[in-house]
Every structure is written in C-alpha cells, then in structure tokens.
N, C-alpha and C positions, 0 to 999 in steps of 0.2 A: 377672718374678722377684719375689720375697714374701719380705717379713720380719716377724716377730714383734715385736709392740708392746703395751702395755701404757698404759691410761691410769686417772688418779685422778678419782676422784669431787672434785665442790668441796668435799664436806665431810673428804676425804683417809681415809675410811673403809673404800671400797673401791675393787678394782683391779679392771679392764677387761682381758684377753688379746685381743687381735684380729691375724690378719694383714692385711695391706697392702701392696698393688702398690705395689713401686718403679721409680723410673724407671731405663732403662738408666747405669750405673756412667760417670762423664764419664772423661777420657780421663787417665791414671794425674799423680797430681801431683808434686812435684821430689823429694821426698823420704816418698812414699807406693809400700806396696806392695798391690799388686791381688792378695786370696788368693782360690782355692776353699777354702771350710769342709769339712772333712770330720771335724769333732767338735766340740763346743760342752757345757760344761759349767752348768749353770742354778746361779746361788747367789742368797744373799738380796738383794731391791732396797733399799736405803738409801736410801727416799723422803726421809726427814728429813737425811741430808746432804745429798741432792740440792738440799731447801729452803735449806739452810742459805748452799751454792755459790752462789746464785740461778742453778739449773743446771733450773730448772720450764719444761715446756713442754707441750703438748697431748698429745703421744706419745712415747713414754722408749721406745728400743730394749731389747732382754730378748737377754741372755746377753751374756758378754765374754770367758770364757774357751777363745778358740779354739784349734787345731790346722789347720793346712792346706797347701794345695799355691803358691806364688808363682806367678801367670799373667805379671805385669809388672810392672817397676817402673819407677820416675820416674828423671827424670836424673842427680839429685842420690843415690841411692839409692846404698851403699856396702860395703851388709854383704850384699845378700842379688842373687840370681839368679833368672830363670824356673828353673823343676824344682824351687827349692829346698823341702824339707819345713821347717817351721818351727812354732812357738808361744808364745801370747803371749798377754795380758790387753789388751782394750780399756779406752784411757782412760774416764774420767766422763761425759768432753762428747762422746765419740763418736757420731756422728749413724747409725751403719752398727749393726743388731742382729748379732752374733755368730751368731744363730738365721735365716742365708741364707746361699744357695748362695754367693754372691760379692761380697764387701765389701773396702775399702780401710783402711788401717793405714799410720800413721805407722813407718815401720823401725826408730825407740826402743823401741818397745814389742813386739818380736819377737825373738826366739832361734830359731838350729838346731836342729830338733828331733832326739836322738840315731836313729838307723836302728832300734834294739833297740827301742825304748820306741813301744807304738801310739797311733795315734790316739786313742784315748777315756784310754786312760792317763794321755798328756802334758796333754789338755783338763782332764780332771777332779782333777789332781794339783798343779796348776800352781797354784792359788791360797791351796790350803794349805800347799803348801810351801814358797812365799814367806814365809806367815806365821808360820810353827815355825822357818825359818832368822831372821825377824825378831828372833821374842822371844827363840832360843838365843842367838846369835852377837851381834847389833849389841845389843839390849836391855838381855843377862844376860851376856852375857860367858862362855859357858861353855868351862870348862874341864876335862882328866880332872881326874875324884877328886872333883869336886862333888857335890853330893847334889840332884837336883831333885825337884821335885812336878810333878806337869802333872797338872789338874783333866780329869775327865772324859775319860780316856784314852780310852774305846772310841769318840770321836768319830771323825772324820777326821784333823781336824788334829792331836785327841791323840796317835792312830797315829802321823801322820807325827813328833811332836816326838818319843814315847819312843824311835824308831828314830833319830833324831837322835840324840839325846841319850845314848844307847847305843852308837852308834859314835864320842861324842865320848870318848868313857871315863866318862859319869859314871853314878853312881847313882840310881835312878829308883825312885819311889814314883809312886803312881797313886792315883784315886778310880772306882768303880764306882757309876753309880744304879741298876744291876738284876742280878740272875743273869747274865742272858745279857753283857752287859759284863762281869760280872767273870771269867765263862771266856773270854770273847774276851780279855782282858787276861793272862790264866794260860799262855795259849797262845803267847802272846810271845816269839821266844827270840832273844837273850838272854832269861832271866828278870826280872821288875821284883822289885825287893827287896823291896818289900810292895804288894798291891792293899789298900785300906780300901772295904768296901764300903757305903755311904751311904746303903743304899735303901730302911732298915729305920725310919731319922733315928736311932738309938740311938747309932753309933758316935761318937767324940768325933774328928774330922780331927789337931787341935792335938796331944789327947795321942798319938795311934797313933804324927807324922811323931818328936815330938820322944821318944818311946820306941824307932822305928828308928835313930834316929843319936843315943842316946846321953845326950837332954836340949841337946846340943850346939844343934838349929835346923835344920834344912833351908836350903842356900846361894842358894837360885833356886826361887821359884814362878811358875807360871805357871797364872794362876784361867782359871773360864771362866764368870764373873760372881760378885758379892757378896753378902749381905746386907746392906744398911745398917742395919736396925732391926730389932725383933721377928721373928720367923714370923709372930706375928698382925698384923704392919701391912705386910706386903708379899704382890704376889701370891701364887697356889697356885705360879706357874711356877718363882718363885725357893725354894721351900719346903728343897729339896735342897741349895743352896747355903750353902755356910760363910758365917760372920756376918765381917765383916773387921776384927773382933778375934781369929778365931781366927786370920788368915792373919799379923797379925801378932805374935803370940804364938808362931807356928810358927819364926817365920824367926831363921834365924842372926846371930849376929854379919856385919855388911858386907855382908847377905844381899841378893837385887834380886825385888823384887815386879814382876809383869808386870802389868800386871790388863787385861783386855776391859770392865770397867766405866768406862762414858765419862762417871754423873756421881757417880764414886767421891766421897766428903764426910771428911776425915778431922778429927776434931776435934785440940783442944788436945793433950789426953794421947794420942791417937794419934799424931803427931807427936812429940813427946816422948820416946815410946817408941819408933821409928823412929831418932831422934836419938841415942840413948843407943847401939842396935844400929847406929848409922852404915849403916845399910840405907835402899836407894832403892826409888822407885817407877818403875814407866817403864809409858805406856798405848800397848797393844798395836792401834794405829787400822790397819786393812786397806786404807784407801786414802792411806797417810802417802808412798811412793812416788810414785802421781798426784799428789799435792797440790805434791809439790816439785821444778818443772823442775828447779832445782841439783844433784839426788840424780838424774838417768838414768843416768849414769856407774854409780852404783854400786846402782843397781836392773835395767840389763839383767847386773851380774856374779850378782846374787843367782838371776835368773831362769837364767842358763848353771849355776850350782852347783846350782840343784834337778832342773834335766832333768840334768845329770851325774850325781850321786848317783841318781836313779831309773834310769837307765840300765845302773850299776855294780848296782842290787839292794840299797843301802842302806835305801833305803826303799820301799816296795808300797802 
C-alpha cells in the first residue's frame, strides 16, 4: 500500500513528491478509526509552520482533508461504526497521508458525513468551510443587517463566506481581480450589493465600501492578505491587495477586521485609529483548531455545521 510524501530540500527551496511503500496498518488503537479514503482534497503545505511546531521530519505526508468509509475502530472509539461514511481533516503531526487507500484517525477529528453530500464535495469543502464559519461566527460575530466585505470572493473560501454570510442575513460586498471573478461573483444569488472590481488597480476599495453603506464603514472584513508598504516595496503578488490603511479606513464604528496576514505591522496611528472606531482585529490562522486540544469540543461542532449546511444547499 503507497502513500504520497513530500520532502524538502535542506535549503527548504524546493519540494520532492514521491510515493512510498507503507507498511501494513498495525492493529486499530483505543480510540483511532481505520478509514478507506475514497476522496482526498490537496491544499497548501505550511512548511514554515510545520518549522515553527518543531513538527520537521525527512517525509511530511501530503493531503488531510479526507472523506471515507470506517473499516474499524478501537475500543475506546464512541462516535463512530464500521460502514460509517465520515470526514474529517487530519491533524499536523499526522504520520498517515490522506493521499492512501487506508489510513488511521484519531475520532476527534472526524464527522458523519451527510448521505446527500459526495465524496469529493465533503473532501474538498471541508476546509474552507471551517474557515469562513471561523472568521463569520467565532471571529466577527456576524449577525442579520451587518454589512461585510470578503476579499477576493471568487476564491473558494470567498464563495463559501458570501453564501454564509448571505444566509446569515447580512449584506455583502465583494472584491474581483479579473473579468471572469467578477461575472462569477454577479452570478451569485442572492445578489452581492456591490462587486468592486480591482483588476484594473484604478478602483479605490475604501471609497467604493464606504459610498455602498452610506460613509457609515462596513461592520466585518474579511482580507485575504494586506499591503504593508508601497506597491513598489512589496512583491508583484501582493500588487492587487489593498494597503491596510484602506482596510481600516473602511471599517465601521465597533467594526472586526479578520485578516489572513500573519505578520500584519500596525503602527501608532493605526492603532489609534482602530481605538477611536472601538474596532478589533482577529488573525484568521487555519490551523488555530489543531493547535488547541482545549477547543475539540467546539471544532468537531464547527466541522458537523459545515457538512450540515452543505448538505441543506447553503453553501456549494
């Protein structure tokens, strides 16, 4: 049996895909469930938190977000059954790649998978919709009649948030980097109150959100990275992205900044200014669940509300 592995150069420059024979699965543990994979969704590897964990080894398994079938479970085992359909994200330290026929899981990290929702749906949906119930709900608080932004909607996870965020009752504004996002984003329905399309760099974010709601601020953003400095002092990559003086320019009175930039810098008077709007910050980290045994309790309910909601057709 074979599983995909991936390893780093010592100058951590480049990655290695290889598979590799593994040895037969040892015999199910107290509280481990033996799955067949029958869907595996690939996302980004986060060599540098992996560093950061002291989580570095010769060969880093490749994939975590599975779907599968339960062959067995251990003694201690209490949620789940052989036959049962299930899915789930593998931990960090996981030694088993999500990318093989039959791998073992701690039963924390597993939900019923609904019967409506397929295999590749639940695999590949599972991790962004953790992370748009993250920053909606536990982060931003949302609530009907709010006004959000979500950066770079025609992502996945933007998808997944303005469909969130749209069945929670609030209002939604969007950003577009091209044509084709912004008719993917038009096509939306619910309708988003405004797409701003970015792709041009002409448009100004700050004035578009605070001329849709009135000069008032937008109550909830959600970036999907910043600029700290110039266009000329940061890569071509971030070119598109708002500077995060417009983001907080934008924001409302009380208003709660999500941000995915992990080494966001805010000075004095950005601060200040944050102060004045009694507006928070909260950094939107995709493995803030792994990281904290304490929080399983309330990271397998997050994982049951996004297969429910995609099962109802809230979100696609």
């Amino acid at each position: 049996m074979k599983g995909l592995y991936f390893q780093q150069s010592s100058t951590n420059e480049e990655i290695t895909f290889l598979f590799q024979e593994r040895e037969s699965l040892p015999v199910t543990e107290d509280n481990f469930v033996k799955l067949q994979v029958k869907a595996c969704a690939l996302s980004q590897i986060n060599t540098k938190l992996l560093a950061e964990m002291k989580m570095e080894k010769d060969f880093f398994p490749v994939g975590r977000e599975v779907a599968g079938i339960v062959l067995d479970v251990g003694s201690k085992v209490s949620f789940f059954q052989p036959d049962d359909e299930v899915v789930g994200i593998l931990p960090l330290d996981s030694e088993d790649p999500g990318l093989c026929e039959v791998i073992q899981v701690h039963e924390h990290y597993l939900v019923h998978k609904p019967e409506k929702v397929s295999w590749t749906a639940a695999a590949g949906a599972i991790r962004d919709g953790v992370r748009a119930c993250t920053a909606l709900y536990y982060l931003s608080h949302l609530s009907p009649g709010k006004s959000v932004l979500i950066m770079d909607g025609a992502s996945a996870f933007g998808t997944i948030a303005i469909q969130l965020a749209h069945h929670r009752g609030a209002k939604v504004i969007s950003t577009a980097c091209s044509l084709e996002d912004k008719q993917h984003l038009e096509r939306i329905r619910p309708s988003i109150a405004r797409v701003i399309d970015i792709s041009s760099g002409k448009v100004h974010v700050a004035e578009s959100c605070l001329e849709e709601t009135g000069g008032l601020g937008v109550d909830i953003v959600i970036d999907a990275g910043v600029r700290l400095y110039s266009k000329d002092d940061e890569p071509a990559v971030k070119s598109q992205l708002p500077h995060k003086h417009d983001i907080i320019t934008l924001l409302g009175v009380g208003g709660h900044w999500v941000t995915t930039e992990e080494n966001l810098q805010l000075d004095p008077p950005d601060s200040h200014c944050l102060f004045l709007k009694g507006a928070t910050v909260a950094f939107l980290n995709d493995e803030v669940w792994n990281l904290s045994n304490a929080q399983q309790g309330k990271y397998l309910c997050i994982l049951r509300d996004v297969m429910e909601k995609l099962s109802a057709g809230i979100f696609s």
